[in-house]
C-alpha positions in Angstrom: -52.3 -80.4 -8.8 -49.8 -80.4 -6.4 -47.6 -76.9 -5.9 -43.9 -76.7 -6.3 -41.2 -74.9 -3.5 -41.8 -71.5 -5.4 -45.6 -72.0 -5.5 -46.0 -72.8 -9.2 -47.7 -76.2 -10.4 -45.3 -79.3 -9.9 -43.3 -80.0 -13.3 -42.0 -83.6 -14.0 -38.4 -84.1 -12.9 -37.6 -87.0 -15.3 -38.8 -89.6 -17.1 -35.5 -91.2 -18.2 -34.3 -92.5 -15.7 -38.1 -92.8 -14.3 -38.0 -91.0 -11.0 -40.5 -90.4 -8.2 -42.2 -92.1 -5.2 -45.1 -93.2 -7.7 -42.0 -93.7 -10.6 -44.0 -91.3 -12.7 -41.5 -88.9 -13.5 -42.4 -86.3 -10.8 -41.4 -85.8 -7.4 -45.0 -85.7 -5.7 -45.4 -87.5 -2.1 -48.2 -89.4 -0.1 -48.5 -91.3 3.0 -46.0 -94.2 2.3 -43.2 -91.7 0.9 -41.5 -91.8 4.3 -38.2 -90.9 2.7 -39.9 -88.0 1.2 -38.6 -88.2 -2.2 -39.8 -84.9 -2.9 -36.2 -82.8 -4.1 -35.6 -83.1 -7.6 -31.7 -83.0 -7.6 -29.4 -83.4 -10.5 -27.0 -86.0 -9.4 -23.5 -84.9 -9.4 -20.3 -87.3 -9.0 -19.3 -85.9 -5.6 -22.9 -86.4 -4.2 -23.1 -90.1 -5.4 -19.9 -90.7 -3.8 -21.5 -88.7 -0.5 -24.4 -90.5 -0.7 -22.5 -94.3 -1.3 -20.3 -93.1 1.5 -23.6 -92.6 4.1 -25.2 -96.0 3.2 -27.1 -95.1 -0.1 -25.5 -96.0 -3.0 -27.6 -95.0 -5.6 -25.0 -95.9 -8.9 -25.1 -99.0 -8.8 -28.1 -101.0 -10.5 -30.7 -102.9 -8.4 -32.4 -104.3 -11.4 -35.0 -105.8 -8.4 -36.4 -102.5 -7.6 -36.5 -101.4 -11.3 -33.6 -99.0 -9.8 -31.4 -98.4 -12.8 -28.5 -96.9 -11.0 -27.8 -92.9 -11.6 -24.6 -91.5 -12.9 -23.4 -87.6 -12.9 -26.4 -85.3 -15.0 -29.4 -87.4 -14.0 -32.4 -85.3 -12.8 -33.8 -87.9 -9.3 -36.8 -87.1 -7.0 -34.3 -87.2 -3.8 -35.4 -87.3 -0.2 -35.4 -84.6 1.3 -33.3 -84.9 4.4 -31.0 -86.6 2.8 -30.3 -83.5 0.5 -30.4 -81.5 3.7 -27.9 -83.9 5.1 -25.5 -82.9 1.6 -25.7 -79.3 2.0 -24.8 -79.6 5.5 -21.7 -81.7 4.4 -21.3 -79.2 1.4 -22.1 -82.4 -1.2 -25.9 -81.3 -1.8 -26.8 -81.5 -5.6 -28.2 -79.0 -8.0 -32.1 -78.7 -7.3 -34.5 -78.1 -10.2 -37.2 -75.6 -8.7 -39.9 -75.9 -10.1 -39.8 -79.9 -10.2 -39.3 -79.8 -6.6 -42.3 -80.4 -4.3 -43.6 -77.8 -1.7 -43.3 -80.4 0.9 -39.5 -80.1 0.9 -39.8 -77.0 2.7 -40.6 -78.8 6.2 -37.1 -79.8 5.2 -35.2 -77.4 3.8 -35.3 -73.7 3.4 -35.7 -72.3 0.1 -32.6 -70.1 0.3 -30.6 -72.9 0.7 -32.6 -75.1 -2.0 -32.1 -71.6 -4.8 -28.6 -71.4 -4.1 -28.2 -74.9 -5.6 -31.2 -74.1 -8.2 -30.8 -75.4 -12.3 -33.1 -74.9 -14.9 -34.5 -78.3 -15.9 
């Protein structure tokens, strides 16, 4: 079982929309996730609008990639640098902890990740 960023078992992040690397609902990682998609982040309008404004639009639908296009609430596995990227522009979305996979931490320090933290 893999471990979450406060060392508990790794909890889904959501199943509607269907999230993750392996679109299982959770935001576990292997070889191929070179994005690391491993920060389960509830999207927020100003980070959409950060991330569509850094190349990664991620409202809009890509119906091709069974993408359905997030909107303001939804819980999304998130890659890690990228939400490092936000909190260093101030823009990072709320994290939900114990959804979040240890791996993010070779990205992002926990203090950082648990002053953004939810309850999912």
């Amino acid at each position: 079982m893999a471990k979450n960023v406060l060392g508990g078992d790794l909890v889904d992040c959501s199943r509607n929309p269907m999230t993750g690397w392996y679109r299982d609902g959770c935001c576990n990682t292997g070889a191929g996730d070179t994005g690391v998609h491993t920060v389960c982040a509830v999207m927020t309008a100003d980070f959409l609008a950060y991330s569509a404004s850094v190349g990664n639009d991620l409202s809009t639908p890509a119906p091709q990639y069974g993408f359905p296009g997030l909107k303001p609430g939804d819980q999304w596995c998130l890659c890690a640098p990228r939400w490092q990227e936000a909190f260093e522009a101030g823009s990072a979305p709320q994290v939900v902890l114990d959804a979040t996979h240890v791996q993010t931490l070779e990205w992002c320090r926990l203090e950082d990740l648990q002053s953004h933290a939810v309850t999912g």
